[in-house]
N, C-alpha and C positions, 0 to 999 in steps of 0.2 A: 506621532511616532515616538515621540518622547518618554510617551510616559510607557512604553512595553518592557517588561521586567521580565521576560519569561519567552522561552521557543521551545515548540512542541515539532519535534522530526517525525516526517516517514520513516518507515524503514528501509525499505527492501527500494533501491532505485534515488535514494537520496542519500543514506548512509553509506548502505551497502550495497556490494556489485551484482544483486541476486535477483533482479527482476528480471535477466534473461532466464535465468533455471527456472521461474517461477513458468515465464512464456512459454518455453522447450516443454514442462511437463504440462502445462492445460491443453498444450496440443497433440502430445503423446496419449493424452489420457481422451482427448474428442475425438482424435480421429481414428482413435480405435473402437470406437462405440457407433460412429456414425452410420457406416452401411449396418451393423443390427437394427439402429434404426429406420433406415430406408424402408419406404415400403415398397413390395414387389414390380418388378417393373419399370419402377424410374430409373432415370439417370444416374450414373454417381455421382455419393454428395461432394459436394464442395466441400475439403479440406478445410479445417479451423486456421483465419487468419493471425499469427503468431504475433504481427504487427500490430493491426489495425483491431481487429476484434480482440484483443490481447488487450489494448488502450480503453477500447470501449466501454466493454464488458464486462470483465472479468477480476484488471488490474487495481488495487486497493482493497478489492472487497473482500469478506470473508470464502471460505472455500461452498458452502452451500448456498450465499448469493453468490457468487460466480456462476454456479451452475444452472441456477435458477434462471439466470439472466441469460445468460447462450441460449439456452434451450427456448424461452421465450424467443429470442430473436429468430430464431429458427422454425419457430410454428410446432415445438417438440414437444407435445405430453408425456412426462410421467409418473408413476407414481412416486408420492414423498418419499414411503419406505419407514427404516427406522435408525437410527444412530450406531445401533449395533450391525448393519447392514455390512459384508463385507464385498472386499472394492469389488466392481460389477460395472454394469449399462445398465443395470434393469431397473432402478431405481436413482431419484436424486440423492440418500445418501450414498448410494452403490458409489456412484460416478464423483463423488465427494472423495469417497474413502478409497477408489481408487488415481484422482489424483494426488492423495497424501502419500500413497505408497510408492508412485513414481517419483515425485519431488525427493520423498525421504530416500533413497534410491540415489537421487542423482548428490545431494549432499554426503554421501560418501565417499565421493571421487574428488572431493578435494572441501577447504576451509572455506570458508567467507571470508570475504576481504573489502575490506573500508576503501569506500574513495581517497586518492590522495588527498581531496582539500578538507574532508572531514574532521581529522584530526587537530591539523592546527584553528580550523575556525573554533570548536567544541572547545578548546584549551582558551582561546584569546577571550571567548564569550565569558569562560569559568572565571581568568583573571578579572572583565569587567562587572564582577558580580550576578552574571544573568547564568539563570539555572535554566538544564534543557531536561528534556523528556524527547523519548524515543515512541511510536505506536506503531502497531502493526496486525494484522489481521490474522497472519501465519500464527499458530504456535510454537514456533520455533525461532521464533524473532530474541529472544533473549538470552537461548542458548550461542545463536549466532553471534549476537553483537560481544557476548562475554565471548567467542574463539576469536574475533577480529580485534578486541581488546581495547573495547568501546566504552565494555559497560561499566568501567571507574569514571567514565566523562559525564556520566547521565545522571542525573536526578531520580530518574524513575522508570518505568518501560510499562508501557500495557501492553501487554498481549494478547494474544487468540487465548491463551490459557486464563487469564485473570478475565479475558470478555466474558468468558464461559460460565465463570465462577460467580460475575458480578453479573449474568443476563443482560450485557449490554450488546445494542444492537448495531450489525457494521454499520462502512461507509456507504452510500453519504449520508447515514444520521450523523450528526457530531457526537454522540455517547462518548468513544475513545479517547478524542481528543479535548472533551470536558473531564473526562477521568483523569489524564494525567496532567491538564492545567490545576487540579482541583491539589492533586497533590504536590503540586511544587509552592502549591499556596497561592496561586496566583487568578486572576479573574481574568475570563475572556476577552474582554475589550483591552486589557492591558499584555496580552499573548499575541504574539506571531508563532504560525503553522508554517509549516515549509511541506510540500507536498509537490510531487512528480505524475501523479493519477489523477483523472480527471473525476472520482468518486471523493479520492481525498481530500479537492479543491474544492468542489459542493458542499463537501462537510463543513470543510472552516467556515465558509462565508453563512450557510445555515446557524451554526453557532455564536457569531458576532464574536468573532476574534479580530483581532484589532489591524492585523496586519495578515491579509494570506498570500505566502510567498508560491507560486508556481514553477519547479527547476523542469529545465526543459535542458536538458544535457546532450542531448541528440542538434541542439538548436535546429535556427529553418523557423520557417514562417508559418508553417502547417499548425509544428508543434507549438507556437505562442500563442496564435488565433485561438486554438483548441484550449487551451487554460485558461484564458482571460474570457472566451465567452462563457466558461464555470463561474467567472467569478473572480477569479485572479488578481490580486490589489497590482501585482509587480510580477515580471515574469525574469529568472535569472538561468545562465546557461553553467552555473556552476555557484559554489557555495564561497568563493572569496567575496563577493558581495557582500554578504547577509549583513556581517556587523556594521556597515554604513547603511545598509537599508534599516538596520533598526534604530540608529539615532537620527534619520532624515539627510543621509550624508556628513555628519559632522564624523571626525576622528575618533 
């Protein structure tokens, strides 16, 4: 653990306080599509679990694997569609592009806001010379972290915007989180990931990052189990840790 010069952050659920909005609109946005999908006759559907299929599914990934993935798990075909598709059910990007419009919707009712230990860990790391980077699936992950007044701590940010631009593929590929090790200058095996999603945590250890941290804020035995069977080097219930997790305990 020595030798890690470098941490690559989540965003949404480690930085910042947004992966319930993020929950609130996947479920806004499924379980309004659902009974169109129903077919005639059956029961009604079960409601999108905000929790648990929220953790699954959906959390980390970009907006069209998210969607991708519910719908699989559901037995839902449909069709692709096209990027220009507007928000809808009738199609994966419809149901894409209408949960962008609920999320963006709900970031109007108030700012993004940083966990308290955020800030001072991001500052102590920067005194000890280790540079971080922020990833995140959303595209609005950088507009966010510069209103929470994040983004002078960072090194770098990849987004859903720069994924878009660079063709790189979500979680759990590690593309992301090799993007912005790549630009802090730093190499894999010598980077620590910090991730709260269970696609996020596949990613790093797929990648051979040196250290992957899984925050479990909610703590409980559920959510540890759940991270460490991804892969999880260390599992933390908050981010005063990290900087002894990254010199093996020393000061």
């Amino acid at each position: 653990m020595s030798a890690l010069r470098a941490v690559v952050f989540d965003t949404d659920g480690v930085l910042l306080d947004t992966a319930a909005r993020h929950a609130a609109a996947w479920k806004e946005t499924f379980d309004g599509c659902l009974a169109e999908w129903q077919p005639p006759g059956r029961d009604p559907p079960r409601p999108f679990d905000a929790v648990r299929e929220y953790r699954e599914l959906v959390d980390g990934r970009s907006r069209l694997d998210g969607v991708r993935a519910f719908l699989a798990a559901r037995a839902i075909r449909l069709p692709p569609g096209r990027p220009e598709d507007p928000p809808g059910c009738a199609t994966v990007h419809a149901v894409a592009a209408r949960k962008e419009r609920v999320f963006s919707a709900a970031l109007r009712t108030g700012a993004a806001r940083a966990f308290d230990d955020v800030r001072p860990v991001l500052l102590r790391l920067s005194r000890s010379g280790i540079p971080c980077a922020a990833v995140s699936a959303s595209r609005h992950a950088r507009a966010l972290l510069e209103s929470a007044g994040l983004a002078g701590l960072l090194g770098t940010v990849v987004d859903g915007e720069l994924a878009a631009v660079l063709a790189l593929p979500g979680k759990p590929d590690p593309a992301l989180f090799h993007e912005a090790a790549a630009r802090l200058g730093a190499d894999p095996a010598h980077t620590a990931v910090v991730e709260d999603a269970l696609a996020g945590v596949e990613a790093g250890c797929r990648g051979g990052f040196g250290l992957v941290v899984g925050l479990d804020r909610e703590g409980g035995p559920a959510g540890d189990r759940a991270l460490r069977a991804r892969g999880a080097h260390l599992v933390l219930r908050d981010l005063s840790g990290l900087p002894a997790a990254l010199t093996g305990g020393r000061p």
